[in-house]
mmCIF file of the C-alpha atoms, coordinates in Angstrom:
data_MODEL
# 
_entry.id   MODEL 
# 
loop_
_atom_site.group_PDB 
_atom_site.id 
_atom_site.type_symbol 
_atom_site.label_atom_id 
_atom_site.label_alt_id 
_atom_site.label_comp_id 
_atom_site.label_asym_id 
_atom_site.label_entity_id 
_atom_site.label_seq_id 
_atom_site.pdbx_PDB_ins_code 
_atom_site.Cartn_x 
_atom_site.Cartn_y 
_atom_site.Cartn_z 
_atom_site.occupancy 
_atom_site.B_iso_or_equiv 
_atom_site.pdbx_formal_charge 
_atom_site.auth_seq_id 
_atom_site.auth_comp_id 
_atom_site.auth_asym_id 
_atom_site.auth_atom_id 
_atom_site.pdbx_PDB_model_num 
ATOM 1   C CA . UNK A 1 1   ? 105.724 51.296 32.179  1.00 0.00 ? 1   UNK A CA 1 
ATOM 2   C CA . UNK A 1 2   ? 108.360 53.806 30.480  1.00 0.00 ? 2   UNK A CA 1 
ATOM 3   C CA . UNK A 1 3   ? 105.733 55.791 29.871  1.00 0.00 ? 3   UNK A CA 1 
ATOM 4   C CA . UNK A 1 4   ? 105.956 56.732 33.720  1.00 0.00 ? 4   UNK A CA 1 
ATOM 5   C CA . UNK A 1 5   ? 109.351 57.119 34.080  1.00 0.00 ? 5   UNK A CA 1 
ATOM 6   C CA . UNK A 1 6   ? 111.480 60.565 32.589  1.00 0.00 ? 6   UNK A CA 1 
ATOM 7   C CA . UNK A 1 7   ? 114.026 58.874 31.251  1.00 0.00 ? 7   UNK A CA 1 
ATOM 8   C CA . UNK A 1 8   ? 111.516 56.569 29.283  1.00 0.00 ? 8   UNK A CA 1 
ATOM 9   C CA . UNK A 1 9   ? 110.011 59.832 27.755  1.00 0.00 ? 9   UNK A CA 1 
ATOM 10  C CA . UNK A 1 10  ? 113.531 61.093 27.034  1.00 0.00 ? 10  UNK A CA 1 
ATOM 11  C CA . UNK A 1 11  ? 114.814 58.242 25.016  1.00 0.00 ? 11  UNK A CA 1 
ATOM 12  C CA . UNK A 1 12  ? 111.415 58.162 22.986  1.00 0.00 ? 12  UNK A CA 1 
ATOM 13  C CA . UNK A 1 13  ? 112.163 62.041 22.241  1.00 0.00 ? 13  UNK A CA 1 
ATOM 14  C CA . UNK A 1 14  ? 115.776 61.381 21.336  1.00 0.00 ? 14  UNK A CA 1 
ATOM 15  C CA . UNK A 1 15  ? 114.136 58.405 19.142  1.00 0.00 ? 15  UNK A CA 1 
ATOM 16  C CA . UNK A 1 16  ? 112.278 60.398 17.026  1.00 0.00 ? 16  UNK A CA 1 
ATOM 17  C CA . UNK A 1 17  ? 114.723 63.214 17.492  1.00 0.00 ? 17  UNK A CA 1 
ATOM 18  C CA . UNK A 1 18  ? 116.934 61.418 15.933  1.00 0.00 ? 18  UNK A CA 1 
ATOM 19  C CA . UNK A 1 19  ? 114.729 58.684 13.092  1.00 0.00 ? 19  UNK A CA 1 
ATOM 20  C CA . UNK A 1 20  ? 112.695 61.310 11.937  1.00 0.00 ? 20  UNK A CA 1 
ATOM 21  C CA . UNK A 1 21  ? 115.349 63.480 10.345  1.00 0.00 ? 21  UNK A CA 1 
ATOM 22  C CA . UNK A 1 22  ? 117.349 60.374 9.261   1.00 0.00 ? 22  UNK A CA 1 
ATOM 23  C CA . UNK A 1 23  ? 114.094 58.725 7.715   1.00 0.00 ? 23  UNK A CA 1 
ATOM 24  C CA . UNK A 1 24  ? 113.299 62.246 6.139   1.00 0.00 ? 24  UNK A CA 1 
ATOM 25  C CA . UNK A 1 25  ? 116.581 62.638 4.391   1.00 0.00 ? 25  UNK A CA 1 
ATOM 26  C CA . UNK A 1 26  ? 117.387 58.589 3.217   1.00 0.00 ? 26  UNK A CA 1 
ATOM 27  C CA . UNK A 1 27  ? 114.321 56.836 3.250   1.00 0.00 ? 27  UNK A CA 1 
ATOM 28  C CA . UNK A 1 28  ? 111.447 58.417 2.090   1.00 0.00 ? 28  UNK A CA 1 
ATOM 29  C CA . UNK A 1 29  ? 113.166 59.657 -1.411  1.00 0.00 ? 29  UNK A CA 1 
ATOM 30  C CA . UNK A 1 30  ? 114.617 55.947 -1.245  1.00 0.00 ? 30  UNK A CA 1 
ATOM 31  C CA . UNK A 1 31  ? 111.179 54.517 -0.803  1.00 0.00 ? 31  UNK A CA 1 
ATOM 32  C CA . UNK A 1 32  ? 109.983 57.079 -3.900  1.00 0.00 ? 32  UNK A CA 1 
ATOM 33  C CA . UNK A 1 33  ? 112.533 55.802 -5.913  1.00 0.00 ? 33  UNK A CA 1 
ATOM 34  C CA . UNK A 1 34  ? 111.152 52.361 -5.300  1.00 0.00 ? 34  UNK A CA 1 
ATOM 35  C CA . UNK A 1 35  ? 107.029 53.127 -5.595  1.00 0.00 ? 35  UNK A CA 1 
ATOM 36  C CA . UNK A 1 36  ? 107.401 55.489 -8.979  1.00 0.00 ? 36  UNK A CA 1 
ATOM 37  C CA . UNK A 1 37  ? 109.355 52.339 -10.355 1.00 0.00 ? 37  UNK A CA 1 
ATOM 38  C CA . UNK A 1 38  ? 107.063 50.228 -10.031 1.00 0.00 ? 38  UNK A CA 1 
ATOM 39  C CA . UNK A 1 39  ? 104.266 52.645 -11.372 1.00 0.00 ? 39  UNK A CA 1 
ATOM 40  C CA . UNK A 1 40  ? 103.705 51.847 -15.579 1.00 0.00 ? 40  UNK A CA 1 
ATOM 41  C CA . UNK A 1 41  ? 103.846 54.667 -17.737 1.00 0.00 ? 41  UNK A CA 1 
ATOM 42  C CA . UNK A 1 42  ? 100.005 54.636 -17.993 1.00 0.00 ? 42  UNK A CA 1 
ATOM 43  C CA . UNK A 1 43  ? 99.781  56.455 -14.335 1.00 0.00 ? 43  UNK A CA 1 
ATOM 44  C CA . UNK A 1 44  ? 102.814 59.218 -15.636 1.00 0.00 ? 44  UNK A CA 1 
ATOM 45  C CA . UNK A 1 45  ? 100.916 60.061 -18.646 1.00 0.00 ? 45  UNK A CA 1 
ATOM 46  C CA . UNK A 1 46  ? 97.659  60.683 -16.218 1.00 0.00 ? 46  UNK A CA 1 
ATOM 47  C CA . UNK A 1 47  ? 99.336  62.620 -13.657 1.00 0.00 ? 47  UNK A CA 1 
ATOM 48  C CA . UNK A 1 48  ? 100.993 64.294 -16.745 1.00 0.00 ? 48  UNK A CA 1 
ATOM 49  C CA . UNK A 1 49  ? 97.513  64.943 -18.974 1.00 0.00 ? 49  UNK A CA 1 
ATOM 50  C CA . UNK A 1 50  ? 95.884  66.553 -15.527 1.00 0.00 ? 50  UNK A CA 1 
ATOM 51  C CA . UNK A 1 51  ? 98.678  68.296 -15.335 1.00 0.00 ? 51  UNK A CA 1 
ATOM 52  C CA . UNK A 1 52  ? 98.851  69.925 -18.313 1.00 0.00 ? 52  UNK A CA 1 
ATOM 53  C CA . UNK A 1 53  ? 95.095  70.270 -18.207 1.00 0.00 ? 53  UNK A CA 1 
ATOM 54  C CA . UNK A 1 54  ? 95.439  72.743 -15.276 1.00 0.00 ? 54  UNK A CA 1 
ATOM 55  C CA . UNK A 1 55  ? 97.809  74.991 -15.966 1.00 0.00 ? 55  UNK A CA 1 
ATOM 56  C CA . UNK A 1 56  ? 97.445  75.379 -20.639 1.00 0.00 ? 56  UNK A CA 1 
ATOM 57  C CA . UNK A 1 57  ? 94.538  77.948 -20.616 1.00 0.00 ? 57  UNK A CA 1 
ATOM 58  C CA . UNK A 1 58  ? 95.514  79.409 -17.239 1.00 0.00 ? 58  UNK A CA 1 
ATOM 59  C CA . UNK A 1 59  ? 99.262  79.983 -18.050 1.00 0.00 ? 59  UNK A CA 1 
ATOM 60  C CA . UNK A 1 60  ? 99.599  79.530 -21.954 1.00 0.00 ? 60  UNK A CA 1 
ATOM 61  C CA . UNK A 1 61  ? 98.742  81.171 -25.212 1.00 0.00 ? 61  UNK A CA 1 
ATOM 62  C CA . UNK A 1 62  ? 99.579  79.880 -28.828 1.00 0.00 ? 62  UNK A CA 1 
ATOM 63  C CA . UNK A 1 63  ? 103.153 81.344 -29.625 1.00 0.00 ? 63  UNK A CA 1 
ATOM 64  C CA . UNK A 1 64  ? 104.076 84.776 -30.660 1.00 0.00 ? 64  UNK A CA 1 
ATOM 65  C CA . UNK A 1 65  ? 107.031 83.198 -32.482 1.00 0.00 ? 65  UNK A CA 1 
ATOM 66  C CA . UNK A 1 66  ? 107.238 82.730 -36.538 1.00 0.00 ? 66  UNK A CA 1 
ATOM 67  C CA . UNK A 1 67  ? 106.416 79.316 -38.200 1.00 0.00 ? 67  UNK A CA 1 
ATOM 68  C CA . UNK A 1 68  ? 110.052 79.113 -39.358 1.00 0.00 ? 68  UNK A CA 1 
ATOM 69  C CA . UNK A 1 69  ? 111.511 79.980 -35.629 1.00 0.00 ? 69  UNK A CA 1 
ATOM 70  C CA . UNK A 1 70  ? 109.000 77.110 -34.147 1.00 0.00 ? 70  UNK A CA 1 
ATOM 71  C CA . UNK A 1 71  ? 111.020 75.206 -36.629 1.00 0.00 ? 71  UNK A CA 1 
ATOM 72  C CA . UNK A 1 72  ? 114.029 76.011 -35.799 1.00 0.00 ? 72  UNK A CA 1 
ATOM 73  C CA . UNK A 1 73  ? 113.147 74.597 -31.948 1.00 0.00 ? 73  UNK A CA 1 
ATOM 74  C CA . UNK A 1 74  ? 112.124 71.444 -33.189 1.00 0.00 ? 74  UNK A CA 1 
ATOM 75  C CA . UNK A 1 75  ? 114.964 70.822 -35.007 1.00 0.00 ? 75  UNK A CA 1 
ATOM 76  C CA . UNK A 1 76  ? 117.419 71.387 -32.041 1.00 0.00 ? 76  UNK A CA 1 
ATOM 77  C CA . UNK A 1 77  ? 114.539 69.457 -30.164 1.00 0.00 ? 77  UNK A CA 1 
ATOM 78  C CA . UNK A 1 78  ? 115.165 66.725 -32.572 1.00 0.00 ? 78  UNK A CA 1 
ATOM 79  C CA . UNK A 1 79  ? 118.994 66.349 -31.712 1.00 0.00 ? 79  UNK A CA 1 
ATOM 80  C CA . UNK A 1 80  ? 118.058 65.677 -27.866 1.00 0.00 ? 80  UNK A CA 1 
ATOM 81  C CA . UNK A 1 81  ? 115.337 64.044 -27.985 1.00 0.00 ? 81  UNK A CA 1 
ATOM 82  C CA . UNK A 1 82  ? 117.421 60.084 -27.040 1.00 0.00 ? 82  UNK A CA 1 
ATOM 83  C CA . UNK A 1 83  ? 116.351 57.212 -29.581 1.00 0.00 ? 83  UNK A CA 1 
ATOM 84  C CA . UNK A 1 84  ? 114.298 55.303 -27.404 1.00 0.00 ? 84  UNK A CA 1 
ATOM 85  C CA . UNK A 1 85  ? 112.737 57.215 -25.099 1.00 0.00 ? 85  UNK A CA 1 
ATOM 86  C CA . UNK A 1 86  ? 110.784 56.442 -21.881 1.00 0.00 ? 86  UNK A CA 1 
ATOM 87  C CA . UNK A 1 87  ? 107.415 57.664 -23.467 1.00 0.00 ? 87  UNK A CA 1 
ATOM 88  C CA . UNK A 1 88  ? 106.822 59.959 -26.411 1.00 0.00 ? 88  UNK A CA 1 
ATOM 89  C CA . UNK A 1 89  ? 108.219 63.357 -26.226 1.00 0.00 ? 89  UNK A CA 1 
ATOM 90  C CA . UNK A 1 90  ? 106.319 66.679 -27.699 1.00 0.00 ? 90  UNK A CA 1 
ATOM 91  C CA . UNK A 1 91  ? 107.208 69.925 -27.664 1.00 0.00 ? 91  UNK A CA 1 
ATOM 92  C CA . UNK A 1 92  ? 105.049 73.217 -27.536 1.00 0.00 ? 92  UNK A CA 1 
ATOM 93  C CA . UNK A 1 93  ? 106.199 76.300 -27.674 1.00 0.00 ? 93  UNK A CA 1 
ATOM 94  C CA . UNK A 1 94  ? 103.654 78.960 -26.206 1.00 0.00 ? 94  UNK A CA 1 
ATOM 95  C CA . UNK A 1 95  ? 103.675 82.274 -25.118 1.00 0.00 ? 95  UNK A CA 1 
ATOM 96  C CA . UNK A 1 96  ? 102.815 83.288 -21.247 1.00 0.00 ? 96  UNK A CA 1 
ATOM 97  C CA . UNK A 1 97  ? 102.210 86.563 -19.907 1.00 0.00 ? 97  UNK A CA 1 
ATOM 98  C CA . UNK A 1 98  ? 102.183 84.644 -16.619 1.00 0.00 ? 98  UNK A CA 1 
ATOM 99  C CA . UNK A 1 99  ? 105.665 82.905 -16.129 1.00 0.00 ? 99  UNK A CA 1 
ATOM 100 C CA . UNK A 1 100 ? 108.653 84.285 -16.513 1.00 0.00 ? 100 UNK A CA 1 
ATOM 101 C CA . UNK A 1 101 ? 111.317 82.925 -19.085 1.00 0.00 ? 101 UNK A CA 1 
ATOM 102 C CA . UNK A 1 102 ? 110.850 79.272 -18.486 1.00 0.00 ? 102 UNK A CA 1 
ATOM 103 C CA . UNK A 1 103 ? 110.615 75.549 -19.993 1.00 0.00 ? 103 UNK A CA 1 
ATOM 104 C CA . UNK A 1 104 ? 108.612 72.926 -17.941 1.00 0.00 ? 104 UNK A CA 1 
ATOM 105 C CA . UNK A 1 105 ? 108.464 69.310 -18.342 1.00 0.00 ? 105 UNK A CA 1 
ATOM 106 C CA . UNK A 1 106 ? 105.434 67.270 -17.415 1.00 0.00 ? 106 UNK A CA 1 
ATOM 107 C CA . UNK A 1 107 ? 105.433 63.166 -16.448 1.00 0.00 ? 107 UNK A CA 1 
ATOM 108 C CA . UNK A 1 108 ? 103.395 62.437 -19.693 1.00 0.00 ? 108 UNK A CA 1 
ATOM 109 C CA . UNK A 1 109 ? 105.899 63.565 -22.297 1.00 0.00 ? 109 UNK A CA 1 
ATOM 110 C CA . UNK A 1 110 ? 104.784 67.011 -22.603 1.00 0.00 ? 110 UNK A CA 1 
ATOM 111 C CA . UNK A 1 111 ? 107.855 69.837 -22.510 1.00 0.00 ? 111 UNK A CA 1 
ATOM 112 C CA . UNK A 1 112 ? 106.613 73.546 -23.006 1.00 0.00 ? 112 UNK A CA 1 
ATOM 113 C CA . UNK A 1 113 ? 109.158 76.063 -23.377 1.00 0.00 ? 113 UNK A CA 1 
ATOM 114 C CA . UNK A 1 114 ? 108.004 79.832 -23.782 1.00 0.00 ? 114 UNK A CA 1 
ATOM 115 C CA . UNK A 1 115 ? 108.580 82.388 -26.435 1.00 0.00 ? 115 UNK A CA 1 
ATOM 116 C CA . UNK A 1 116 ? 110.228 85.020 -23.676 1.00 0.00 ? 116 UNK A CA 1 
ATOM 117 C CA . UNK A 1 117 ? 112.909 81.906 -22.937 1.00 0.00 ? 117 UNK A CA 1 
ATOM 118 C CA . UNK A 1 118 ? 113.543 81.522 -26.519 1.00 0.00 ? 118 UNK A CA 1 
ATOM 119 C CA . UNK A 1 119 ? 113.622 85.469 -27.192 1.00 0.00 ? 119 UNK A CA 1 
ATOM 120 C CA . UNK A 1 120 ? 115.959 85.311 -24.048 1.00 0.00 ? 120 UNK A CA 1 
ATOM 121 C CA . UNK A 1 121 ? 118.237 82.866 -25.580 1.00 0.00 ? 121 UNK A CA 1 
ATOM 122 C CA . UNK A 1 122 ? 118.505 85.143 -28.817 1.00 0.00 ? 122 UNK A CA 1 
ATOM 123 C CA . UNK A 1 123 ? 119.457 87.664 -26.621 1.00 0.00 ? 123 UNK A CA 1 
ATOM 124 C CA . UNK A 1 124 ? 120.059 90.944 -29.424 1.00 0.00 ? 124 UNK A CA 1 
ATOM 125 C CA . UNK A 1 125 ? 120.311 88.597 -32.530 1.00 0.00 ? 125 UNK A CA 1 
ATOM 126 C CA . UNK A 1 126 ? 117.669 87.831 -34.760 1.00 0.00 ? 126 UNK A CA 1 
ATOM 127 C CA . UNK A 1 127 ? 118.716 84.668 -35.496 1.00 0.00 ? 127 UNK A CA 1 
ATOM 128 C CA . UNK A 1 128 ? 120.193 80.955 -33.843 1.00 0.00 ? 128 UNK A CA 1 
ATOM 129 C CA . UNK A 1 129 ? 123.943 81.296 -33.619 1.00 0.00 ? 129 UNK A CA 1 
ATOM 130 C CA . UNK A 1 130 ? 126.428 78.397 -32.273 1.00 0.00 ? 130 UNK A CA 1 
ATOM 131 C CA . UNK A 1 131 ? 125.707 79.844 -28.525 1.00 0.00 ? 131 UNK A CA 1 
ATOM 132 C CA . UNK A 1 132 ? 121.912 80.104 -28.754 1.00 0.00 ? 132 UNK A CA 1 
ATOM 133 C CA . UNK A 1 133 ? 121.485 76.766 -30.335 1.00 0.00 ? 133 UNK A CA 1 
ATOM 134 C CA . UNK A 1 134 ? 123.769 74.924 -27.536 1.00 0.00 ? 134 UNK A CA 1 
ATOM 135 C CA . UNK A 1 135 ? 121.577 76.937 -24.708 1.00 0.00 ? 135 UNK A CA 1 
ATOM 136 C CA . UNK A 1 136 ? 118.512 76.076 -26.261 1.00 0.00 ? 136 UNK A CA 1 
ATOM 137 C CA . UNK A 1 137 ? 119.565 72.646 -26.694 1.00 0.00 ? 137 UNK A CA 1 
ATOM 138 C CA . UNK A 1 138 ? 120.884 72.531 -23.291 1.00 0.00 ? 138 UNK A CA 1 
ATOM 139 C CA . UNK A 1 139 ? 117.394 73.553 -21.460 1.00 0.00 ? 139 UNK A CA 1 
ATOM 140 C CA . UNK A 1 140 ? 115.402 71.037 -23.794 1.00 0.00 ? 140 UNK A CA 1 
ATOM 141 C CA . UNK A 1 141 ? 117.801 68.150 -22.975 1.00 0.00 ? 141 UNK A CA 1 
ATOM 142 C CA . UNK A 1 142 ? 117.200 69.543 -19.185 1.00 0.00 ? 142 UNK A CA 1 
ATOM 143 C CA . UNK A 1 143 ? 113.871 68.894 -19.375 1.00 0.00 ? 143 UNK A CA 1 
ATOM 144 C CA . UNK A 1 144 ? 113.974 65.593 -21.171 1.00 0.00 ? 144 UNK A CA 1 
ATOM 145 C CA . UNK A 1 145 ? 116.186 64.911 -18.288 1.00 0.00 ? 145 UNK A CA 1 
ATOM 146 C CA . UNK A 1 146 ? 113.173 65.255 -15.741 1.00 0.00 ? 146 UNK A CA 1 
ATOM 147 C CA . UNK A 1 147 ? 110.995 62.993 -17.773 1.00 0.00 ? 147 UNK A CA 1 
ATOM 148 C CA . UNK A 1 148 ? 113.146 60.534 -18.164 1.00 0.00 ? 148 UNK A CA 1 
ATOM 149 C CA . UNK A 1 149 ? 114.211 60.416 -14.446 1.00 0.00 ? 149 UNK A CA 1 
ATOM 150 C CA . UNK A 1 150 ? 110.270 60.903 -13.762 1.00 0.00 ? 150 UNK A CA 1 
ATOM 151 C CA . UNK A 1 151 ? 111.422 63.604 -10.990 1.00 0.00 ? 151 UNK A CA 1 
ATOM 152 C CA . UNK A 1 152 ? 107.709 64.929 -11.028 1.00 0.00 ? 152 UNK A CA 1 
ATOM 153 C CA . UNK A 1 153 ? 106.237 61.944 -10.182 1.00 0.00 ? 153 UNK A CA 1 
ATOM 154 C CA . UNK A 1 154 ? 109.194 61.248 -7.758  1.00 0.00 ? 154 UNK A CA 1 
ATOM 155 C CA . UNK A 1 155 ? 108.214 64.632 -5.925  1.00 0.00 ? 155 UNK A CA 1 
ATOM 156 C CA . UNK A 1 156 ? 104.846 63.844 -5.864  1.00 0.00 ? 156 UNK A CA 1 
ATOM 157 C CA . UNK A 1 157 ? 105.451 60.950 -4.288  1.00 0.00 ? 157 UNK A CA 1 
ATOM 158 C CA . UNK A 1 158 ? 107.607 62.188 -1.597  1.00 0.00 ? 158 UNK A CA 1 
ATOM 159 C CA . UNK A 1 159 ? 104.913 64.516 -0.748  1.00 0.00 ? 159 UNK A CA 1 
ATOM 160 C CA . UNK A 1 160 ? 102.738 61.993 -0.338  1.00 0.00 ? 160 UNK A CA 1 
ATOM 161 C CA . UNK A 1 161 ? 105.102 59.560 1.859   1.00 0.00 ? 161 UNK A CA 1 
ATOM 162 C CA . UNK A 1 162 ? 106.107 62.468 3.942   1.00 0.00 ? 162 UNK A CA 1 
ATOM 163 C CA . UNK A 1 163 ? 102.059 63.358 4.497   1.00 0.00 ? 163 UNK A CA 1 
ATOM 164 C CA . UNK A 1 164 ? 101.673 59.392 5.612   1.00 0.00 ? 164 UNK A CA 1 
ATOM 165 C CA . UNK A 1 165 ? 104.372 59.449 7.397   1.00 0.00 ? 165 UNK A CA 1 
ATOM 166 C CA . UNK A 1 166 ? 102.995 62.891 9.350   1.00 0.00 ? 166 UNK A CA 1 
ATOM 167 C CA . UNK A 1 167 ? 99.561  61.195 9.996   1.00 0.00 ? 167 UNK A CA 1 
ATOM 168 C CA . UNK A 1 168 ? 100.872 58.395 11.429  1.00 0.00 ? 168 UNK A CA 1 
ATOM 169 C CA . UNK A 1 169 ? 103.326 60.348 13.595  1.00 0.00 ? 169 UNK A CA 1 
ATOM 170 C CA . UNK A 1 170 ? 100.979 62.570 14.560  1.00 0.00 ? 170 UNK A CA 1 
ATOM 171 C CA . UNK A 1 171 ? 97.538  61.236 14.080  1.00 0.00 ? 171 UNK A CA 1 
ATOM 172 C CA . UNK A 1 172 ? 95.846  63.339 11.905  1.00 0.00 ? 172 UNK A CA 1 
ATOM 173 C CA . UNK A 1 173 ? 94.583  61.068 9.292   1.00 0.00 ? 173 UNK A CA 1 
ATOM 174 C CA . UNK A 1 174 ? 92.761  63.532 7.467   1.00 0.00 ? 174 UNK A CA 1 
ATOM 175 C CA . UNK A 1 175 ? 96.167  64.691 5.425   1.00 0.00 ? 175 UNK A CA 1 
ATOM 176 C CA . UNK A 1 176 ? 96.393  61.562 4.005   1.00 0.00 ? 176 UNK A CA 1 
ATOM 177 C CA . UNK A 1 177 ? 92.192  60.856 2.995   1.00 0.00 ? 177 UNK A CA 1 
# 
């Protein structure tokens, strides 16, 4: 019977007006939160291997750097890395003529930092100094960071709430098929 009436048309607006913002901002990243922690590891380190599957020959070439350099980032790597980690961590340093100076971290363990974001961190010196170590070991600990708070898979599943939450809204089930 509202449907017949204005003001039964207006409130539903001002209902949706009103939820759909409110559910947007609190409860779908709550809801996330929730589903990615009850997800095992095993379904990270999927996401993570696909992931990483895509984007290595597309994006990434074996380093430029030295041996002894690729060294030195592992051993700065080595001081962040936390004892007990979520899942194993690995490093690879590779060379892109595709991104711009950059590290990524991927849900499966996987950080890849580039040889132009190392060469950036040098800035005009050849070698690590006190700075460039604490920058390098700042961005590696960043990315750890993501891991361990599994933001990708987070993110992915926002995306995926906020597509269920469009089909039903509007209908279209084919977003979320």
């Amino acid at each position: 019977r509202w449907q017949q009436h204005w003001y039964g048309a207006l409130l539903a607006l001002i209902l949706v007006l009103v939820t759909g913002p409110a559910a947007r901002h609190w409860g779908v990243p709550a809801v996330a939160e929730r589903v990615v922690a009850a997800l095992p590891a095993s379904v990270d380190k999927q996401v993570g291997d696909a992931a990483v599957a895509a984007v290595h020959d597309k994006w990434f070439k074996p380093s430029r750097l030295s041996d002894q350099r690729i060294a030195e980032i592992r051993q700065v790597f080595a001081s962040v890395t936390p004892e007990a980690p979520r899942m194993p961590l690995r490093l690879s340093v590779m060379s892109s003529d595709t991104l711009p100076p950059n590290a990524l971290a991927f849900p499966n363990g996987q950080i890849i930092i580039t040889d132009s974001m190392v060469l950036h961190m040098l800035g005009k010196s050849a070698d690590f100094d006190e700075d460039s170590r604490a920058m390098l070991a700042g961005v590696l600990a960043h990315e750890i960071g993501h891991i361990e708070g599994r933001h990708s898979m987070i993110a992915l599943t926002r995306g995926s709430l906020l597509a269920v939450a469009s089909a039903t809204l509007f209908g279209d089930f084919s977003a979320v098929v």
